[in-house]
C-alpha positions as protocol buffer text, in pm:
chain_id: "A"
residue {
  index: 1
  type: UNK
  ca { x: 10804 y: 13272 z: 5295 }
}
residue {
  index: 2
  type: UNK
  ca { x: 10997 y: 12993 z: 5432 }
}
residue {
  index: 3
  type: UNK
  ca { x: 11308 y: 12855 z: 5281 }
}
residue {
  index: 4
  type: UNK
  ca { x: 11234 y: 12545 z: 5200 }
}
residue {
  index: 5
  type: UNK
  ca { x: 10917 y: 12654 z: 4997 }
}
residue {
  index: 6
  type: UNK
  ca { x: 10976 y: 12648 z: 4650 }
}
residue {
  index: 7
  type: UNK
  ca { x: 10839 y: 13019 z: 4482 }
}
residue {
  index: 8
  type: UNK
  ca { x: 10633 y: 12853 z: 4250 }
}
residue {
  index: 9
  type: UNK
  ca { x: 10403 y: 12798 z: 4555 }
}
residue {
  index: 10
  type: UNK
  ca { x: 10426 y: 13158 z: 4606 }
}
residue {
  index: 11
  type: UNK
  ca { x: 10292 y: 13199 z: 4221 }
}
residue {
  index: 12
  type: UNK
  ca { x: 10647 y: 13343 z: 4158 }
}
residue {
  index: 13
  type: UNK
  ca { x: 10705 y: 13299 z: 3832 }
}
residue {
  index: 14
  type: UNK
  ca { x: 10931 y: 13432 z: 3571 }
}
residue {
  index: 15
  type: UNK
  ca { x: 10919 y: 13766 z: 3492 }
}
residue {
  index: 16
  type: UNK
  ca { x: 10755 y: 13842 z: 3824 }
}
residue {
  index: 17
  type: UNK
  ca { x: 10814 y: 14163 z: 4046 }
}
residue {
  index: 18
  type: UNK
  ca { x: 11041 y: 14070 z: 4419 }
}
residue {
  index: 19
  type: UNK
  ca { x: 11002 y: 14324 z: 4640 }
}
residue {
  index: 20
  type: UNK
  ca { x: 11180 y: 14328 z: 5007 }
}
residue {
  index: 21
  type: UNK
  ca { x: 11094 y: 14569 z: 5298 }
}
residue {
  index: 22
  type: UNK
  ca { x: 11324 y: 14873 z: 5274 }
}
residue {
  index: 23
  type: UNK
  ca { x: 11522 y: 14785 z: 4928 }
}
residue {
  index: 24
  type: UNK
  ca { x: 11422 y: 14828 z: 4610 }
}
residue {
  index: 25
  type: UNK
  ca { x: 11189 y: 14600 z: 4409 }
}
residue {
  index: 26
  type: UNK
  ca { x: 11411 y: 14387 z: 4128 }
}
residue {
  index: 27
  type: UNK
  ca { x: 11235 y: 14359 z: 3833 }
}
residue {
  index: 28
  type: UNK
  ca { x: 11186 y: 14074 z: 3610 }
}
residue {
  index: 29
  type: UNK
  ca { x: 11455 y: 13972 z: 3339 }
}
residue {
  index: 30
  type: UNK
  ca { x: 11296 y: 14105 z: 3077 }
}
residue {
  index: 31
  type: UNK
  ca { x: 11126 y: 14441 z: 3271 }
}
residue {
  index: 32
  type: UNK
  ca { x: 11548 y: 14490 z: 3369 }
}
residue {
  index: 33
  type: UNK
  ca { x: 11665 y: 14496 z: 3031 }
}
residue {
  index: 34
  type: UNK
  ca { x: 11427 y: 14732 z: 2925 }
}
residue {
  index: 35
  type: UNK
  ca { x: 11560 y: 15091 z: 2956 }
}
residue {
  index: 36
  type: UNK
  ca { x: 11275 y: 15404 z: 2996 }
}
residue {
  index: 37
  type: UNK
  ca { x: 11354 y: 15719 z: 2804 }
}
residue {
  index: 38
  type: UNK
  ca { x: 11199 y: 16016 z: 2962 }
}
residue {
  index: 39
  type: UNK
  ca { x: 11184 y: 15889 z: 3322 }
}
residue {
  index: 40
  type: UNK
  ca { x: 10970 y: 16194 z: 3523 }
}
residue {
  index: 41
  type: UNK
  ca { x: 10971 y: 16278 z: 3893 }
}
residue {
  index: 42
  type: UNK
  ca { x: 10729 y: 16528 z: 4033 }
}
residue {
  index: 43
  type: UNK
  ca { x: 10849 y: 16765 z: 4341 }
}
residue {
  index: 44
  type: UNK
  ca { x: 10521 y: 16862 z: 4513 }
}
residue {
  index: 45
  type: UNK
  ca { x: 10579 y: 17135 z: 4783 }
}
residue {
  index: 46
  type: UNK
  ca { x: 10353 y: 17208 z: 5092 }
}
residue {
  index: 47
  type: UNK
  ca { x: 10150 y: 17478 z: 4893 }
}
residue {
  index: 48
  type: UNK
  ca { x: 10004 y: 17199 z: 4680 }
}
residue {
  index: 49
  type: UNK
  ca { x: 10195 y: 17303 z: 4376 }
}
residue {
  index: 50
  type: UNK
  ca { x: 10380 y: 17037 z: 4183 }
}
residue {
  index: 51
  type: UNK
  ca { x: 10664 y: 17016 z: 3954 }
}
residue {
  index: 52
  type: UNK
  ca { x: 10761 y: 16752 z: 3701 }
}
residue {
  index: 53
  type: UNK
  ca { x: 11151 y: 16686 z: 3656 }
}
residue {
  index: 54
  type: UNK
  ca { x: 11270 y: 16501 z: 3354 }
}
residue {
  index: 55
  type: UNK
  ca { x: 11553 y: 16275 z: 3334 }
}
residue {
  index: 56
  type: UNK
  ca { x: 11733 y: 16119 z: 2975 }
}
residue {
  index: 57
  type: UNK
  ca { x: 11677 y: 15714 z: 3089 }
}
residue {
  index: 58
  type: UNK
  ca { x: 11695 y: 15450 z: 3372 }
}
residue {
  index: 59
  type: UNK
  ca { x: 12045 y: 15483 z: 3404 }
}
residue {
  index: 60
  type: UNK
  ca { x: 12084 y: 15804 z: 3510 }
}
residue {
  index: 61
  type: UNK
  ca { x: 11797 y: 15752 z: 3740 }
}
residue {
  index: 62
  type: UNK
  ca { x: 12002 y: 15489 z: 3914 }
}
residue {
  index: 63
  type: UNK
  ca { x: 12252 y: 15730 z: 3912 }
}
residue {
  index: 64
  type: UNK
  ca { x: 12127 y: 16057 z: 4083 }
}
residue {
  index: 65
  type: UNK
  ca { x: 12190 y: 16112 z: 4456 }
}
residue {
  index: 66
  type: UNK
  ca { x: 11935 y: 16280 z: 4654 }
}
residue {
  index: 67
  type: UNK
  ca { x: 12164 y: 16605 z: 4606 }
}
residue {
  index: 68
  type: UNK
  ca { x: 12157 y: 16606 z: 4253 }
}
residue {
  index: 69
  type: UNK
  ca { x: 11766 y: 16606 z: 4246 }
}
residue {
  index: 70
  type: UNK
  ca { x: 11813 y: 16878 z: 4505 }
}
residue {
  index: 71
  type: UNK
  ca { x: 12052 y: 17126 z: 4234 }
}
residue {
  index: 72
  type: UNK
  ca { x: 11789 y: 17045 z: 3956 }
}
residue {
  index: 73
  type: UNK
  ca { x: 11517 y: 17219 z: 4220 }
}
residue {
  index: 74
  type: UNK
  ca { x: 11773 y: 17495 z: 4280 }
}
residue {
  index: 75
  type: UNK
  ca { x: 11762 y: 17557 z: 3922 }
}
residue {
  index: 76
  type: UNK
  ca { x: 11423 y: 17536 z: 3806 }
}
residue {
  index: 77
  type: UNK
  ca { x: 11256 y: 17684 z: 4118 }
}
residue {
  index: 78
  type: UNK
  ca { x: 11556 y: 17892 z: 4308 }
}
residue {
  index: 79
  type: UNK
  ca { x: 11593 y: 17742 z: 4628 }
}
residue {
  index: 80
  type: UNK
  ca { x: 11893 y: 17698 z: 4766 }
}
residue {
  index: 81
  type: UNK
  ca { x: 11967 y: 17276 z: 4850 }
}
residue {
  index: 82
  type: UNK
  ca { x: 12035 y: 17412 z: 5221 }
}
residue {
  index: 83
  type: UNK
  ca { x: 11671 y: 17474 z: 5211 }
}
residue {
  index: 84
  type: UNK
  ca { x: 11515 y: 17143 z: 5129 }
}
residue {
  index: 85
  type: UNK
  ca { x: 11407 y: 16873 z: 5272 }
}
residue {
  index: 86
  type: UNK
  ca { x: 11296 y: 16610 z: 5074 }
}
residue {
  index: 87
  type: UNK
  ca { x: 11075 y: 16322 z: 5165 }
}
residue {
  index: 88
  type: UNK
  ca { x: 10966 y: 16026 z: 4996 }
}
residue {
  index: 89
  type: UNK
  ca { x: 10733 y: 15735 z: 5184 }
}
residue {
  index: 90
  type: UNK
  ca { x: 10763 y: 15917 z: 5529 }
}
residue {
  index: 91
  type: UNK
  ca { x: 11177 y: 15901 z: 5481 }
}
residue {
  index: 92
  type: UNK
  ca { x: 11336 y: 16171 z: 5506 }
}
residue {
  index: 93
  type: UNK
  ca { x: 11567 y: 16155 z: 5217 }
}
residue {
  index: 94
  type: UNK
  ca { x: 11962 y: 16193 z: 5302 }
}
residue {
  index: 95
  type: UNK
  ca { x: 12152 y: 16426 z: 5066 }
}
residue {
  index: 96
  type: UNK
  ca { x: 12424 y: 16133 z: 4954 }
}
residue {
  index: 97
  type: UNK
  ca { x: 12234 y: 15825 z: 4867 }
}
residue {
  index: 98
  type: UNK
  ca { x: 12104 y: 15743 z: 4524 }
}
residue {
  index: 99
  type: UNK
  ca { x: 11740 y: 15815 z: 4487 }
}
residue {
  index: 100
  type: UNK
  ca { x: 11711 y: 15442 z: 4352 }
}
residue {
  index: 101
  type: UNK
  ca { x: 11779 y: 15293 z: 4677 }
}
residue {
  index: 102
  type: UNK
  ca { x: 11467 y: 15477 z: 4846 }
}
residue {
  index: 103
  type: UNK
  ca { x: 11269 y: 15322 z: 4578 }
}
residue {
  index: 104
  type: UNK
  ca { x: 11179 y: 15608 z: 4355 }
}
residue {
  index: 105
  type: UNK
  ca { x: 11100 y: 15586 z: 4006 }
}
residue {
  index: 106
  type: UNK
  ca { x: 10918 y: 15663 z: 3661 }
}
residue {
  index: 107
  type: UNK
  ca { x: 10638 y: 15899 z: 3783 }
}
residue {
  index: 108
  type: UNK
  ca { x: 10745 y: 15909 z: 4217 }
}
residue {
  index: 109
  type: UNK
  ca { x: 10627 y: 16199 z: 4378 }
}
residue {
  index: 110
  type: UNK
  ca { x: 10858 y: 16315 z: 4607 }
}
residue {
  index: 111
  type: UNK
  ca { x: 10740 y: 16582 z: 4894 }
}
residue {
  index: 112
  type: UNK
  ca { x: 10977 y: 16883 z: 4934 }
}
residue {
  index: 113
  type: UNK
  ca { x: 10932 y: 17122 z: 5284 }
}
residue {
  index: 114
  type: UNK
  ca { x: 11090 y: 17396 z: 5335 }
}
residue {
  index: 115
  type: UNK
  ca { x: 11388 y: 17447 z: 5631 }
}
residue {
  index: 116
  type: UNK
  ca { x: 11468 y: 17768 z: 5748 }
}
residue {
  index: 117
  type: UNK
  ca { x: 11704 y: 17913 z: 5958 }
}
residue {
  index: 118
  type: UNK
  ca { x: 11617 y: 18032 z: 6289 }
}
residue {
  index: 119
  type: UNK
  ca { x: 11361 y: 17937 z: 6490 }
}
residue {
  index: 120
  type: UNK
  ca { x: 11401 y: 17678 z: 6683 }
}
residue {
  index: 121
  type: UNK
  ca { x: 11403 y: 17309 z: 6569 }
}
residue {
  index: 122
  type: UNK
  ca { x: 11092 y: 17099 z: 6458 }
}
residue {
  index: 123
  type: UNK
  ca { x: 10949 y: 16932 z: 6766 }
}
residue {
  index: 124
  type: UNK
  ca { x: 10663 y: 16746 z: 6566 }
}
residue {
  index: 125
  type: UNK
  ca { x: 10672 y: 16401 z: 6440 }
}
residue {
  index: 126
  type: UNK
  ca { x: 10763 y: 16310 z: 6096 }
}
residue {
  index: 127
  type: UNK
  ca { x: 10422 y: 16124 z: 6066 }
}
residue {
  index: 128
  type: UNK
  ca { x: 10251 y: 16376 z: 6173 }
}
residue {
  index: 129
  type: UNK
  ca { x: 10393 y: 16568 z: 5839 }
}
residue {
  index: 130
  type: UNK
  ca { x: 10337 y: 16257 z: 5609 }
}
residue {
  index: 131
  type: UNK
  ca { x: 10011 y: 16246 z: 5751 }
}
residue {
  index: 132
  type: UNK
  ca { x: 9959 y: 16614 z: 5609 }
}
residue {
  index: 133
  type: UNK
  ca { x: 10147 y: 16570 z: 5297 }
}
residue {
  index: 134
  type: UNK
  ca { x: 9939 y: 16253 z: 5157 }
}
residue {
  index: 135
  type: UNK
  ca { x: 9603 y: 16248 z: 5362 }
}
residue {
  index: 136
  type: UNK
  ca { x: 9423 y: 15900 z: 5445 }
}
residue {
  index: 137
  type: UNK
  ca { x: 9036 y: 15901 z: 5243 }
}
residue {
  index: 138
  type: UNK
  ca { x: 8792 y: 16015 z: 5496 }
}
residue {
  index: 139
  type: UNK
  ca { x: 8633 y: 15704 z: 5659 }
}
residue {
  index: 140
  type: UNK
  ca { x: 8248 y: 15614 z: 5570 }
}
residue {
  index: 141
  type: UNK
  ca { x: 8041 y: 15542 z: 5898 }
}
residue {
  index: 142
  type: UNK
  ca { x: 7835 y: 15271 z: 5903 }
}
């Protein structure tokens, strides 16, 4: 976009959905005003299996850090925060920021692996996991 485009020409109109690399989309007027009850997230772990977290509303989705998803892991499925790693659109998610400002929302699924001590460190790249974690559809030959 340049600036001195107006966002009509765009066909940004009101009520439309802004997105900007790396922040969080801002929703229309009336899509902000609306509050969600029953907001889900699903964990989904390396084995395949998949777990569905529940939160009250959009507020205290906003709300919850990284860490705080973390503890409601720890509790449902017993292991320890120290443990995870959680990762959300190839980021690996840091343990103090709000799960809002990585972009996840009603019905995100969120990857969770496993770190144990001992061992060495990982020496892979972290697209190499994403690319194992959400797999591309096979390509058709001609």
């Amino acid at each position: 976009m340049k600036n001195s485009e107006l966002l009509s020409n765009y066909r940004v109109h009101h009520g439309s959905t802004i997105c900007q690399a790396g922040r969080p989309c801002v929703q229309g007027a009336e899509e902000q005003e609306q509050k969600m009850e029953n907001i889900k997230i699903f964990v989904k772990s390396l084995t395949g299996k998949q777990t569905e977290y529940n939160l009250s509303n959009t507020e205290e989705m906003q709300k919850m850090t990284v860490l705080q998803l973390m503890t409601l892991i720890y509790e449902k499925e017993g292991i320890p925060e120290a443990q995870q790693q959680l990762i959300f659109r190839g980021w690996q998610l840091k343990d103090s920021e709000l799960l809002y400002e990585y972009g996840v929302e009603h019905e995100t699924v969120v990857y969770m692996i496993l770190t144990l001590s001992g061992g060495g460190e990982f020496r892979g790249s972290i697209e190499v996991l994403v690319d194992f974690l959400e797999p591309q559809a096979p390509k058709l030959s001609d």
